[in-house]
C-alpha positions as MATLAB code, in Angstrom:
seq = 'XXXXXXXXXXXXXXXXXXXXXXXXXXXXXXXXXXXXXXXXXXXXXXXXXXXXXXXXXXXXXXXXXXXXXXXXXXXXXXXXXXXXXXXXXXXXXXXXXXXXXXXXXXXXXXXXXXXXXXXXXXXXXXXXXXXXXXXXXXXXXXXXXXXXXXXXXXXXXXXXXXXXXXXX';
ca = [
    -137.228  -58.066  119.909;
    -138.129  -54.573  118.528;
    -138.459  -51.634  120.860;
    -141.075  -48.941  119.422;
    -141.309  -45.150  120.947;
    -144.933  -43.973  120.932;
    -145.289  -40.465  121.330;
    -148.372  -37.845  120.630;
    -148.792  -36.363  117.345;
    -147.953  -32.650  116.988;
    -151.334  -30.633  115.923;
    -151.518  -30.152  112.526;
    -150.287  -33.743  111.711;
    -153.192  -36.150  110.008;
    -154.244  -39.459  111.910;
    -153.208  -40.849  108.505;
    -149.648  -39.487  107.981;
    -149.082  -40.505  111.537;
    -149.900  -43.932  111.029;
    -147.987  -44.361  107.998;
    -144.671  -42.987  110.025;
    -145.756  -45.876  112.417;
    -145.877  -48.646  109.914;
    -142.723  -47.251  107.512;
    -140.796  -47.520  111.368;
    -141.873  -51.158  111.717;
    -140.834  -51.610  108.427;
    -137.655  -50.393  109.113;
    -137.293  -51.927  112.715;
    -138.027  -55.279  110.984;
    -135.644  -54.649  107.890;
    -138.231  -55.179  105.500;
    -137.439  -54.071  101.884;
    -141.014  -52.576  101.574;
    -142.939  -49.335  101.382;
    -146.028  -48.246  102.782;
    -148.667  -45.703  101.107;
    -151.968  -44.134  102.149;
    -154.489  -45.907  100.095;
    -157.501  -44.609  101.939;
    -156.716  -41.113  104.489;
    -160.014  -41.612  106.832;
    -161.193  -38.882  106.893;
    -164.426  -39.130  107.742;
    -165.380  -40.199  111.492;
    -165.778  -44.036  110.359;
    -163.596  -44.450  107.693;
    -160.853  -46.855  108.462;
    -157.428  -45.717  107.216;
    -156.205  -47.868  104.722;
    -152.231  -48.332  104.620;
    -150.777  -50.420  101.107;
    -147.480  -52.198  101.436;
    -145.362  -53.184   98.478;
    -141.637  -54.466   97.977;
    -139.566  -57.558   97.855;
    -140.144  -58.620  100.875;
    -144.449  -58.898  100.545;
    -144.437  -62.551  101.044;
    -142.598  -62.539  104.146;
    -144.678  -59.606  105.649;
    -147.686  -61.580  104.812;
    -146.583  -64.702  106.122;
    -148.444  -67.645  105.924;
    -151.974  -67.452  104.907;
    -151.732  -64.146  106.006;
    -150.979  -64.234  109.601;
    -147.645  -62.328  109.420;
    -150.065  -59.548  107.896;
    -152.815  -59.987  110.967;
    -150.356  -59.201  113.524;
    -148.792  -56.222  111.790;
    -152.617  -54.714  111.137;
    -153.120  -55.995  115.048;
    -149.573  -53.757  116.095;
    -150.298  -51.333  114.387;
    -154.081  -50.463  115.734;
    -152.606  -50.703  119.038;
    -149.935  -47.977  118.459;
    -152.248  -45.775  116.368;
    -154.705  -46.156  119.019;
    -152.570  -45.277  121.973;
    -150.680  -42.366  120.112;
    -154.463  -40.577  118.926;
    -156.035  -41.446  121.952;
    -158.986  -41.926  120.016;
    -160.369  -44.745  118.146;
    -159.111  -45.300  114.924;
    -158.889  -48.704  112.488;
    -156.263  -49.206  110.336;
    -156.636  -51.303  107.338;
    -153.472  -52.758  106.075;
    -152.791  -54.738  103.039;
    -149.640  -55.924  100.755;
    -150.180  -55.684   97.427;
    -153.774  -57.014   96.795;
    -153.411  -59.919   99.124;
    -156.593  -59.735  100.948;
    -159.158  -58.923   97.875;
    -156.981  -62.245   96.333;
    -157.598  -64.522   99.324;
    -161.163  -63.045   99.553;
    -161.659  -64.378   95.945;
    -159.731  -68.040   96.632;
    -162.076  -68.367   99.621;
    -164.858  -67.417   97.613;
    -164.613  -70.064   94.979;
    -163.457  -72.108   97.493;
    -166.458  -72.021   99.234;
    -169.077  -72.875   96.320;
    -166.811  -75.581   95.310;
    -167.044  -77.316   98.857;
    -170.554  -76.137   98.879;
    -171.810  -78.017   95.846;
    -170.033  -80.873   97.018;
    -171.918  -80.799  100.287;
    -175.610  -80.760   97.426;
    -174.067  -83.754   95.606;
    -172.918  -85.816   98.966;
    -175.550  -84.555  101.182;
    -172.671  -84.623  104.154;
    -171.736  -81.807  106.209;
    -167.739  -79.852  105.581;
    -165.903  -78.557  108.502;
    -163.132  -76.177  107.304;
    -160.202  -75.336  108.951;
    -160.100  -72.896  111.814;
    -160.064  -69.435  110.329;
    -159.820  -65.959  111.337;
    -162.995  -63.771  111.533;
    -162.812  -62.159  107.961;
    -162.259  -65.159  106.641;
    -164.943  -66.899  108.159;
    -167.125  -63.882  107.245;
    -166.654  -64.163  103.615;
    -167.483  -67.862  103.314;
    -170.461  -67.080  104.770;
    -171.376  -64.233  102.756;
    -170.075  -65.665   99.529;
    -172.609  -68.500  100.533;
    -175.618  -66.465  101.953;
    -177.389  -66.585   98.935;
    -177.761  -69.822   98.275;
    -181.084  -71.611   99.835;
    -179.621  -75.452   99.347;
    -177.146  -75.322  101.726;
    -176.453  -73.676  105.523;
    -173.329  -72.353  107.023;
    -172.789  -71.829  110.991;
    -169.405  -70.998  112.883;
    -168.313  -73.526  115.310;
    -165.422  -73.988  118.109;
    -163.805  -71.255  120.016;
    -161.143  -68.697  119.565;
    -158.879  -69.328  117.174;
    -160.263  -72.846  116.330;
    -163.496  -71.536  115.283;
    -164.080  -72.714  112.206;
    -167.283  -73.183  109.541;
    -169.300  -75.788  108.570;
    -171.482  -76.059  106.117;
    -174.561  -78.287  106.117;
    -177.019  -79.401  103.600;
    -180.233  -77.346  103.789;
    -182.926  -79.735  105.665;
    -186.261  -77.263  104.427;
    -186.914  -77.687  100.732;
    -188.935  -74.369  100.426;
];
């Protein structure tokens, strides 16, 4: 169990610098051998701040298949978004992990996809989170020989993807 003090930021302070001092805390808390950087400060009204970890304990923090990572990013929106009273979104990565599981889930998905042209049966993947399931779809938009839809609910959504019946 971690206990975490929220309090307001003093004026003057960025939304950025005050985020980092709330993810360099969990770090600490947790006893993480890692260190957190602004990668992107926000600063315009929609930008998301972006917050990089690195150190020797990335592959813990990221957990598996990233869920470790999910819950920190979740954490740390709530406390960012509490202390600001405002909305903000906070981005967080470790060391390239989500551009490299974007690109494994990319090939991954016209791999499966071109087996679902040869076979002419439907794949179900496993249930994924919604950026995953966002890329596979995108990665597969394109592409007029096949279909992909989102099925289940929750956390047990997953996507399918299904032969293209119209042969436009």
């Amino acid at each position: 169990m971690a206990r975490v003090r929220v309090s307001m930021i003093p004026a003057g302070r960025s939304i950025a610098s005050s985020i980092l001092e709330i993810v360099t805390e969990l770090l600490h808390l947790t006893k993480a051998e890692a260190t957190a950087k602004i990668s992107n400060a926000g600063e315009h009204d929609d930008d998301p701040v972006e917050i990089d970890i690195q150190g020797i304990d990335s592959g813990l923090l990221i957990g598996r298949k990233g869920e470790t990572l999910r819950d920190l990013q979740f954490l740390v929106n709530y406390l960012a978004n509490k202390i600001n009273n405002q909305r903000v979104l906070v981005i967080l990565d470790i060391e390239g992990y989500k551009a490299r599981r974007d690109e494994s889930l990319q090939l991954m998905a016209e791999r499966l996809a071109t087996k679902v042209v040869n076979t002419g049966k439907p794949i179900t993947l496993e249930p994924m989170p919604p950026r995953e399931r966002r890329t596979i779809h995108i990665a597969l938009a394109n592409r007029q020989d096949i279909q992909t839809e989102s099925i289940g609910e929750g956390d047990q959504r997953q996507v399918t993807i299904i032969p293209s019946t119209n042969n436009d």
